[in-house]
N, C-alpha and C positions, 0 to 999 in steps of 0.2 A: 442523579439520573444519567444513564450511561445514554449519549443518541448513536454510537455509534455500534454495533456488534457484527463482529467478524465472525468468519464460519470457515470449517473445510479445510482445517489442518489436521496432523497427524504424523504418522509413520509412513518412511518410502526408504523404499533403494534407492543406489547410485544409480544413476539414469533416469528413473520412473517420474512421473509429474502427478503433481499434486494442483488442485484451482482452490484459489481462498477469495471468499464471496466476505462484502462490505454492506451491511444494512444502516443506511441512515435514517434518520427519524427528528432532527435537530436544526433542520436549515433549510432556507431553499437550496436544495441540493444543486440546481440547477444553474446557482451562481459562483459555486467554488469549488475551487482546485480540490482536489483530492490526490492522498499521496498514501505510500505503502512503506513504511518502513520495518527496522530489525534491529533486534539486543540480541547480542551475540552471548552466548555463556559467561559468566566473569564480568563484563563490559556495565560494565550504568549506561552509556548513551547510547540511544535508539539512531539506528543509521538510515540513512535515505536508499530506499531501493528501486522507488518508480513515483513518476506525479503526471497527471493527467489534469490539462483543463478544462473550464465547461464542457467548449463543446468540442473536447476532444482532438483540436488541432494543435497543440501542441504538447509532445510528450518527451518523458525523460526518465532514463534510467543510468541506474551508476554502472559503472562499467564491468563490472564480475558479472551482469546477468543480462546483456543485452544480447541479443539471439535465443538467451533462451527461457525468458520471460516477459510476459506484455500485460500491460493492465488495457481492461476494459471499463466502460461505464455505462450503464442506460440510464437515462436522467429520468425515464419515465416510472423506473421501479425503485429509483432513488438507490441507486447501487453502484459498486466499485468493485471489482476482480481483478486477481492477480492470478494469469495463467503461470505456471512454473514447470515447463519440463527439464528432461537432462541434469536432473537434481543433483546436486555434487555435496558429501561430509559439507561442504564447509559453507553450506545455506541453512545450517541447524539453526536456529534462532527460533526468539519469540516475533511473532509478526505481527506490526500494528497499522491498522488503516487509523489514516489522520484527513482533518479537514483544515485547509486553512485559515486564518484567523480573520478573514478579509474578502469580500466578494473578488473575484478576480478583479473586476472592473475599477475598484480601488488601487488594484498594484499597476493597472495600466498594461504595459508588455513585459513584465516584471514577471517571472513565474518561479516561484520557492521553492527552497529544495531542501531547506537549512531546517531541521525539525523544530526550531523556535521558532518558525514563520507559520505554527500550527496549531490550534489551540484547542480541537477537540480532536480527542486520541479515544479507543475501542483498550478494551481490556488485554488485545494480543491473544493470539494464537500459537500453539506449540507446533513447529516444522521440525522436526527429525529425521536426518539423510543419515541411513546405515551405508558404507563401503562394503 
């Protein structure tokens, strides 16, 4: 049983933005992190690209995409987004929303970034930036 399914990928130009929507169904969403990650072409491992906590005070992203993508979350519609503008070739990837393995409150002030610190992942979505 999949709880996680992501939405709202596709095809963009260089520049153009794309939002990829996170439907969970698997947890109280309202207790944990959620993160976005990416498998680049070739690549086996899924890379960290944004994590957000419950309640949204603390956030992170890796450094190729900060300014010009932000995740959001509504805890009330049990959801996770990743805005993405100013899309570059080199965000082609498969994108996967993850949840982490642990109520936040477990890890304390601890917030994961490392994709083994995640234990339910969505099938991924396709992002393709044409130049």
């Amino acid at each position: 049983q999949v709880e996680l399914v992501e939405s709202g990928g596709g095809l963009a130009q260089a520049g153009e933005s794309l939002r990829l929507s996170c439907v969970d169904s698997g947890r109280r969403f309202s207790d944990y992190t959620m993160g976005w990650f990416r498998q680049f072409p070739g690549n086996e491992r899924r890379e960290f690209v944004a994590v957000i906590t419950p309640s949204g005070d603390r956030i992170y992203y890796t450094d190729s995409v900060k300014g010009r993508f932000t995740i959001f979350r509504d805890n009330a519609k049990n959801t996770v987004d990743l805005q993405m503008n100013s899309l570059k070739s080199e965000d082609t990837a498969v994108y996967y929303c993850a949840a982490d393995r642990f109520p936040q409150s477990a890890r304390k002030i601890v917030v994961v970034t490392a994709p083994e610190g995640f234990g339910s992942w969505g099938l991924g979505t396709q992002v393709t930036v044409s130049s």
